[in-house]
C-alpha positions in Angstrom: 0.0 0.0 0.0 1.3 3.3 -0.8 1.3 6.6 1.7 0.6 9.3 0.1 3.0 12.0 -0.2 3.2 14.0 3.0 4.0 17.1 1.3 1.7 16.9 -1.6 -0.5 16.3 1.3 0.2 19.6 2.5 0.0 21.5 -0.4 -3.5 20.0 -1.2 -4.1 20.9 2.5 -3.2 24.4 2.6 -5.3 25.2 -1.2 -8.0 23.6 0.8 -7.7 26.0 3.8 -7.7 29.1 1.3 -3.8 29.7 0.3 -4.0 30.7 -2.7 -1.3 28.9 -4.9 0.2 31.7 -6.3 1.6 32.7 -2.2 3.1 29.2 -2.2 6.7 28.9 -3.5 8.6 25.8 -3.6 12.5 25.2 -3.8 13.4 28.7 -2.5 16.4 30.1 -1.3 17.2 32.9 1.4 20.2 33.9 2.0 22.5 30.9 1.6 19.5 28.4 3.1 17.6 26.3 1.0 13.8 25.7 1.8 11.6 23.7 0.8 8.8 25.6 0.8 7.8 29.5 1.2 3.8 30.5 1.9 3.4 34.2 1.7 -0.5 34.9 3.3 -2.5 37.4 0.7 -2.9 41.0 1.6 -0.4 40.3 4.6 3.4 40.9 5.3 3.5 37.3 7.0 5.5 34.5 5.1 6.2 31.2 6.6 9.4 29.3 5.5 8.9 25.2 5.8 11.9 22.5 5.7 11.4 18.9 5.3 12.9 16.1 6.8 11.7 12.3 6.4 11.7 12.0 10.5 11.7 14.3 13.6 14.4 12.1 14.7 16.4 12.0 11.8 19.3 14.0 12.9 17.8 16.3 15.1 20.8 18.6 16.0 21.3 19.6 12.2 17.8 20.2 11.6 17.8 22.6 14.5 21.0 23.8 13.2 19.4 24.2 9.4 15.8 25.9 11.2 18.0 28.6 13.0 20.4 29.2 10.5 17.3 30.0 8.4 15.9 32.3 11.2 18.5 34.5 11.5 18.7 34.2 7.4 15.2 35.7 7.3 15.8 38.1 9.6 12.4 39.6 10.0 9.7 39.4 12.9 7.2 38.5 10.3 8.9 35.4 9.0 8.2 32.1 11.0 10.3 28.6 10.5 8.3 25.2 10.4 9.5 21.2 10.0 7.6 19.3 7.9 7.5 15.7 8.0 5.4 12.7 7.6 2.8 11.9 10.3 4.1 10.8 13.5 0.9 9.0 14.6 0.0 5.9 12.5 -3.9 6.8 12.4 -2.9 10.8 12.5 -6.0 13.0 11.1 -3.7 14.2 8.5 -0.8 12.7 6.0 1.7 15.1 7.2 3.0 16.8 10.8 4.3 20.2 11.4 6.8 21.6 14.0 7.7 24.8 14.9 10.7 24.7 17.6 10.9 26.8 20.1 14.4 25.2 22.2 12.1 21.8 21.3 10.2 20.7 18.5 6.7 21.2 19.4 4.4 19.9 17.2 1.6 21.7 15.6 -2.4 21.0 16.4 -4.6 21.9 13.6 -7.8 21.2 15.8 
């Protein structure tokens, strides 16, 4: 069986929520950090920068390195930094999680 893909997942999740696809970018670059994904909310200043990683747990001291790195990168108040990986729950509500970390990765609820 396959699992669908958790960012594809996302995408289709964010259209869904009202993001209009022209405010998501994919394969961007600030400064000299790579990201996977940048969603820049319609008549707003706000812009979110997401990373992926396969795992929370999959070298968790350079993804807090890479997440910082693109903080400081971004450089503005209005900028936020999220993980994106696939679900960490095997029955999770939705094909993907999301962290934001905050001196831990804490996990976001979309209830």
């Amino acid at each position: 069986m396959n699992k669908p893909d958790f960012r594809a997942e996302f995408i289709r999740f964010l259209k869904y929520h009202g993001y209009y696809e022209s405010g998501i970018f994919c394969e961007v670059k600030i400064g000299k950090t790579h990201v996977d994904y940048l969603i820049t909310v319609q008549n707003s200043n706000e812009r979110v920068a997401i990373m992926t990683a396969q795992g929370i747990n999959d070298n968790p001291a350079q993804i807090r390195k890479q997440l910082e790195f693109c903080r400081q990168k971004m450089d503005e108040l209005d900028y936020q930094v999220y993980l994106l990986t696939p679900p960490t729950e095997v029955k999770s509500k939705y094909p993907f999680s999301l962290y934001y970390f905050d001196n831990k990765f804490q996990e976001i609820n979309f209830e």
